[in-house]
C-alpha positions as CSV (number, residue, x, y, z in Angstrom):
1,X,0.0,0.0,0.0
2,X,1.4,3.1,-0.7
3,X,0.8,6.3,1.6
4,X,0.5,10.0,0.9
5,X,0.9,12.1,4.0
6,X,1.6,15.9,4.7
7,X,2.7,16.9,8.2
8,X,3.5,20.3,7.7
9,X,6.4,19.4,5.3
10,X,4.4,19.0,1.9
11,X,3.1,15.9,0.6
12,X,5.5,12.8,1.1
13,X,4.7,8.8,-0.1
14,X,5.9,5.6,0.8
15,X,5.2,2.3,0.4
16,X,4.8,-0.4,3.0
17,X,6.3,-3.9,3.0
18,X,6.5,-6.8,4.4
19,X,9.1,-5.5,6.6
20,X,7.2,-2.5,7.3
21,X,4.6,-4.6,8.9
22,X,6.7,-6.5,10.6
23,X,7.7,-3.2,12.6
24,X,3.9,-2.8,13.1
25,X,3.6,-6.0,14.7
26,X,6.5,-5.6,17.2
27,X,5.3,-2.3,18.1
28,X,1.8,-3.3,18.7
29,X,2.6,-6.7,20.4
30,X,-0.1,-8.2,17.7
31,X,-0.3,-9.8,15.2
32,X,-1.4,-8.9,11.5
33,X,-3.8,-10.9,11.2
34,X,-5.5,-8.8,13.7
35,X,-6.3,-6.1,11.6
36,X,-7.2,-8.6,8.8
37,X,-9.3,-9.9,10.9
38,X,-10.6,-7.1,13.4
39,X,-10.1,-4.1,10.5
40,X,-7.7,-1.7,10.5
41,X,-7.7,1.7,12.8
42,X,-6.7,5.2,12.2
43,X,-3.8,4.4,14.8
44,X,-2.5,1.4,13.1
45,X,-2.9,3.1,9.4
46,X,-0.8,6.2,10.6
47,X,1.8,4.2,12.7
48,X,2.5,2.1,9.3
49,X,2.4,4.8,7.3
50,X,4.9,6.7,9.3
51,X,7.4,3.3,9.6
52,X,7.4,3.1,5.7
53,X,7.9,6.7,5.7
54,X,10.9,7.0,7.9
55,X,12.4,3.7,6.0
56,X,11.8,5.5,2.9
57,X,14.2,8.2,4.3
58,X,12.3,10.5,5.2
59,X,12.6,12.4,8.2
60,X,9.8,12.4,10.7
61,X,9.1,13.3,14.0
62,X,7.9,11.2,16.2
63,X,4.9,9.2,16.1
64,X,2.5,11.4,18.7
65,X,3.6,14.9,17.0
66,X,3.9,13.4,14.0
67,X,0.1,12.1,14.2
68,X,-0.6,15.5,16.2
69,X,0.4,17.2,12.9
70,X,-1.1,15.3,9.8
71,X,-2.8,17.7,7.7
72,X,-4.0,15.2,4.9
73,X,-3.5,11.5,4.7
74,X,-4.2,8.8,1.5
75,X,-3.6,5.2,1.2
76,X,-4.0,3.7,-2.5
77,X,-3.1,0.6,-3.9
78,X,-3.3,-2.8,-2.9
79,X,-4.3,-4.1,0.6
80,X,-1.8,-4.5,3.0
81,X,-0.4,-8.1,2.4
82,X,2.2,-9.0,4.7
83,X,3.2,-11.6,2.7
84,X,4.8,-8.8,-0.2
85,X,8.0,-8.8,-0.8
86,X,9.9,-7.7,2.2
87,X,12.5,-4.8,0.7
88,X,14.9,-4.1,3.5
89,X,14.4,-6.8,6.2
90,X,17.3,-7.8,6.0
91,X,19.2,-4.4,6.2
């Protein structure tokens, strides 16, 4: 899924991975398949956007301000899939 978000810096994307939601899962304590199952929150959509953003190399700040601050958010593209190819998990 890839993620549009402006924080007061202008519009910046990433896309999350496999690896990306493996960072979600350690953070949460949970595992995917909860929000499969459960559906997905505002919470957990921002927190994975914000992991593939940072990975992407952009710099955020950190995750309260930086949900304290979104000015418009956008998620397109497939589902979230953790089974997608996971770019940088082993970096």
């Amino acid at each position: 899924m890839t993620y549009t978000v402006d924080w007061g810096e202008g519009q910046k994307s990433a896309t999350s991975n496999g690896w990306t939601v493996i960072q979600w899962e350690r953070k949460t304590k949970q595992k995917f398949s909860t929000i499969q199952r459960n559906g997905v929150g505002l919470e957990d959509m921002y927190l994975i956007a914000w992991i593939a953003l940072r990975d992407a190399g952009h710099v955020v700040p950190d995750f309260d301000k930086f949900c304290k601050s979104v000015i418009s958010f956008e998620g397109s593209g497939a589902e979230l899939n953790p089974t997608d190819a996971a770019a940088g998990a082993d970096e």
